[in-house]
C-alpha positions as CSV (number, residue, x, y, z in Angstrom):
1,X,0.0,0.0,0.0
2,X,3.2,2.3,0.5
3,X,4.0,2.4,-3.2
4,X,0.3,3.5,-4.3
5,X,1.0,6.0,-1.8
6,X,4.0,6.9,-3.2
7,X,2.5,6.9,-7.0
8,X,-0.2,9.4,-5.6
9,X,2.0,11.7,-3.8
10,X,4.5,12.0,-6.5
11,X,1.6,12.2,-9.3
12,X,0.3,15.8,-7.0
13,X,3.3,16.7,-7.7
14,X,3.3,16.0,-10.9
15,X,0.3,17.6,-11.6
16,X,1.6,20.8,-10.0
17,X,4.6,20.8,-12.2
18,X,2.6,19.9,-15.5
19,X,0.4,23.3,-14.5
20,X,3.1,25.4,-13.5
21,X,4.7,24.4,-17.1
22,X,1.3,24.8,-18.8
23,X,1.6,28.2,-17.5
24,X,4.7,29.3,-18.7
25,X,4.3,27.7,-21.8
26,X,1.3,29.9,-22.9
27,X,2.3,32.6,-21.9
28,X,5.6,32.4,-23.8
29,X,3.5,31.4,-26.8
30,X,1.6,35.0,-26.8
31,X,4.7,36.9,-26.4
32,X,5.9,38.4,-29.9
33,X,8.6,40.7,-30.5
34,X,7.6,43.6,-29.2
35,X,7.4,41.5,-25.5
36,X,10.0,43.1,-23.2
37,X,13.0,40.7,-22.8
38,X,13.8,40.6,-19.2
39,X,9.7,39.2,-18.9
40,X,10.6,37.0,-21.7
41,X,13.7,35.4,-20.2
42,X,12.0,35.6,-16.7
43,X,9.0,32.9,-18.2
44,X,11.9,30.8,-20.0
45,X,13.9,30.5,-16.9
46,X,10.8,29.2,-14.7
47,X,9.7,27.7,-17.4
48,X,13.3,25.6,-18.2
49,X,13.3,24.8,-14.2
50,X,9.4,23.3,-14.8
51,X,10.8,21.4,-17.2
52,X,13.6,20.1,-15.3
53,X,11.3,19.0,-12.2
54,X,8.9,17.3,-14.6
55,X,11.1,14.9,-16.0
56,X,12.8,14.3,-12.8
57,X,9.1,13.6,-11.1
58,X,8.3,11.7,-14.5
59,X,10.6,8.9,-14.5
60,X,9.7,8.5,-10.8
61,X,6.2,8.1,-11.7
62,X,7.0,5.7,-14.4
63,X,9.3,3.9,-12.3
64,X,6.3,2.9,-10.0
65,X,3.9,2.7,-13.6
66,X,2.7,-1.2,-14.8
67,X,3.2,-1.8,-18.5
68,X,-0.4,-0.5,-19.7
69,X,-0.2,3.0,-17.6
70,X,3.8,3.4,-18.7
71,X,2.5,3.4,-22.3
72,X,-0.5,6.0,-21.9
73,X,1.3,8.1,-19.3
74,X,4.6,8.2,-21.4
75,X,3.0,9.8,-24.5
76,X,0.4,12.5,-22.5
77,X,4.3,13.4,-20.9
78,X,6.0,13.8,-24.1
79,X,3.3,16.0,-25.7
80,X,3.7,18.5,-22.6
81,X,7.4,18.3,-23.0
82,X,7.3,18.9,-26.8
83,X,4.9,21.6,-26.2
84,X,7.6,22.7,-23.7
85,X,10.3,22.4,-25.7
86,X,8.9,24.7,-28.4
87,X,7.5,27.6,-26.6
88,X,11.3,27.5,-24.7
89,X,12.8,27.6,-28.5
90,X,10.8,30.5,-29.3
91,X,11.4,32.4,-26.3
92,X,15.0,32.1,-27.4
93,X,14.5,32.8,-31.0
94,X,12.6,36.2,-30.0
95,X,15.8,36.6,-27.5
96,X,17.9,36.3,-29.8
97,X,16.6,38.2,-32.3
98,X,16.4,41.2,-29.8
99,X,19.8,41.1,-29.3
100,X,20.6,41.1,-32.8
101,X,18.5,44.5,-33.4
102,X,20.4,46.2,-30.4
103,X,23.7,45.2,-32.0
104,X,22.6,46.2,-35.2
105,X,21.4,49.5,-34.0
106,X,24.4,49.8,-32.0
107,X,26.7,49.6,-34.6
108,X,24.3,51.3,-37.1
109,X,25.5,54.2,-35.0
110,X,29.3,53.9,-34.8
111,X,29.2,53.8,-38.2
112,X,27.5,57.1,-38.9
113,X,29.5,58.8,-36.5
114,X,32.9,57.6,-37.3
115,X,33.0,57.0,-41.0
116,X,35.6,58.0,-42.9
117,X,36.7,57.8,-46.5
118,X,39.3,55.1,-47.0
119,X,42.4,56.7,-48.6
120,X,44.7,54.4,-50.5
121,X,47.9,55.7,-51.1
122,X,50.1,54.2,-53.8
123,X,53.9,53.8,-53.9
124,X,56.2,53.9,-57.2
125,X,58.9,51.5,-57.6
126,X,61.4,51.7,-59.5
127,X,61.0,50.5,-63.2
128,X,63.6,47.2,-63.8
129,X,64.8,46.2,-66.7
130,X,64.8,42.2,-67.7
131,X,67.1,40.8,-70.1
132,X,66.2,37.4,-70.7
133,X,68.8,34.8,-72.4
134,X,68.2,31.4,-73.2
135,X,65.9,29.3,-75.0
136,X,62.5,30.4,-75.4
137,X,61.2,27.6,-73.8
138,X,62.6,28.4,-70.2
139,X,62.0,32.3,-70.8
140,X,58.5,31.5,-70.6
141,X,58.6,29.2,-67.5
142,X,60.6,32.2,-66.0
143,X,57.7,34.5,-67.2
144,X,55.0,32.5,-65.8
145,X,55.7,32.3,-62.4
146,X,56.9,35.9,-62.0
């Protein structure tokens, strides 16, 4: 009787994790780009830690499981990780792609402010004069690698 116990404490638990998740997951999935980062990475973070304490409280689960329950259990957890897995993906794209605006704006502006025209100066050397000798043959090996 301990381990159904067990199976039911650890499946409250679950459950808890599953809606925490849930929670971060949609409202990463409503956030576009003009969502401020810092909220964005805030939901990401909880959301990654969700994550983290869902698997862990998974495999404890299915450790406890019979074959028939592993089965059904084992796919509704995968679609919640997937889902998961996703909205974290996007929260990283939109990151990313933040950061990638500020640097382009960033150096957008050190360009304007400190561009100059490029000045190439050119030097004269002296003019040599060749005198080949020999056959023609070996002149124009000479030739073609100078």
């Amino acid at each position: 009787m301990q381990t159904m116990e067990k199976l039911q404490k650890l499946k409250r638990k679950r459950a808890t994790q599953c809606a925490q998740a849930t929670r971060f997951m949609n409202a990463i999935n409503t956030f576009d780009d003009s969502t401020d980062i810092e909220e964005l990475e805030h939901y990401r973070h909880r959301l990654q830690e969700a994550l983290q304490n869902l698997i862990l409280l998974d495999k404890s689960v299915h450790d406890l499981l019979d074959n028939e329950e592993y089965t059904a259990n084992a796919e509704r957890c995968e679609e919640l990780v997937d889902g998961v897995n996703r909205a974290v993906r996007k929260a990283d794209r939109i990151v990313r792609d933040e950061q990638g605006e500020t640097a382009t704006h960033t150096t957008g502006k050190s360009q304007t402010t400190h561009s100059q025209p490029t000045v190439i100066q050119e030097i004269k050397l002296p003019t040599i004069k060749l005198e080949l000798c020999g056959e023609y043959r070996n002149v124009v090996k000479i030739l073609g690698t100078i």
